[in-house]
C-alpha positions, 0 to 999 in steps of 0.5 A: 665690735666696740661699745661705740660701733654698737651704740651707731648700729643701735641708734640706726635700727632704732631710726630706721624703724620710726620710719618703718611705723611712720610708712606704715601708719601712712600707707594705714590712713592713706590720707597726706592731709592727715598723715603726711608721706615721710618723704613729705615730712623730709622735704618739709625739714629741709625747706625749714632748714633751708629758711633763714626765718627758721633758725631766727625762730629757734633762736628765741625759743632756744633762748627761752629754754635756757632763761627758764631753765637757768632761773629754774636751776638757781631757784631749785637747787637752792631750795633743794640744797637748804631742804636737804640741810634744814628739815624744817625748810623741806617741811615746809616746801613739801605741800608747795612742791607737791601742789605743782606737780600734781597741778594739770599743766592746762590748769597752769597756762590758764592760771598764768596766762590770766594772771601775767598775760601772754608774753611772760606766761612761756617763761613762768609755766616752764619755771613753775613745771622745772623748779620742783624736778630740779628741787627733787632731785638736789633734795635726794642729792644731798641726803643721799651724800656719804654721811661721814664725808658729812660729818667731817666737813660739818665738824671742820667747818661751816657751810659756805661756797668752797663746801659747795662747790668742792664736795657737796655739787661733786659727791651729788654729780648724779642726781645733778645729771639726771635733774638736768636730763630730765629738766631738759626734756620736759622744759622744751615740751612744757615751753613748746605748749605754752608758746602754742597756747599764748601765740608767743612770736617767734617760736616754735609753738606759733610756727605750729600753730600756723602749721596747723591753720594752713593744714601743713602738718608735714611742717607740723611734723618737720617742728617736730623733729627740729624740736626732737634734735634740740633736746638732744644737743642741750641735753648733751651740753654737759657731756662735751664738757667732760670731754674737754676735761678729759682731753686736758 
């Protein structure tokens, strides 16, 4: 059995038992208001899948996740970057980067959503989650980098985008791969919550709420799942990218 056929059965057995637990809990509570049937939650999922209105809506908020996410790796990679180099700067940033992590992500949305209302707030709370994982990440990146490489290349030249790009970004390729893992999981949770507290249109957060009103938490949780499978595929973006490279 190869390391691939391995990995399939693995996943299978993992699938089939959430929806071992999923039966069990159902057939516990014996209540389809409460606890939807999976047959119910499938159903549901396919009739989403099916909706023209559905994908619109997964759409924006796709578009959403890759905005946040974007200006969130521009803002903490270059914060990261310039700790990492200037002990000064990591000085200074480490009470701020402290503060938003320890900050409650409900004290947040409220914060925001008073200060810049309801249609920026997703954007801005998803940053403000994202920034000091990424931050993070690239900080421990850079100091983490082999210290002789270092010298070498601060003795032959300055830091500029050729240095970057041709040995720093290489040399932290791990802590850039788990900050993207990692970033990408929370953004869509954080950014989920946040379109469900704000009522942001055309969004996977107001399509629960609307859920919930109507007491379909079969589609509650058939959003759960389109939201599961998106992370997934973002999360995996990088790794057909070096499947490409390879091929070539």
């Amino acid at each position: 059995m190869n390391s691939i056929t391995k990995k399939i059965i693995i996943y299978l057995l993992s699938i089939i038992t959430i929806f071992l637990m999923l039966y069990i809990i159902g057939f516990t509570i014996n209540n389809d208001i409460i606890f939807p049937a999976p047959s119910s939650i499938f159903i549901a999922l396919i009739d989403l899948l099916k909706s023209l209105d559905s994908y619109v809506i997964l759409g924006y908020t796709l578009l959403r996740l890759l905005i946040s996410l974007g200006l969130s790796f521009l803002i903490g990679a270059t914060l990261g970057i310039l700790a990492g180099r200037f002990y000064n700067i990591e000085l200074f940033l480490k009470p701020i980067i402290t503060i938003l992590r320890s900050l409650p992500l409900a004290t947040i949305i409220v914060i925001i959503m008073i200060i810049l209302g309801f249609n920026k707030s997703p954007y801005i709370i998803c940053m403000l989650m994202l920034v000091p994982v990424i931050y993070e990440s690239f900080l421990n990146g850079i100091k983490n980098l082999d210290k002789e490489l270092m010298m070498v290349w601060r003795l032959e030249s300055n830091f500029n985008i050729l240095v970057l790009f041709k040995i720093i970004f290489p040399l932290a390729r791990p802590f850039i791969k788990t900050a993207y893992t990692s970033s990408v999981g929370m953004g869509i949770k954080v950014l989920i919550m946040a379109e469900f507290v704000c009522s942001t249109r055309n969004s996977i957060g107001n399509a629960l709420v609307n859920a919930a009103n109507y007491l379909e938490y079969d589609v509650v949780f058939a959003w759960s799942i389109i939201a599961i499978i998106l992370v997934v595929i973002v999360e995996n973006i990088p790794k057909l990218f070096n499947i490409r490279k390879e091929d070539e």
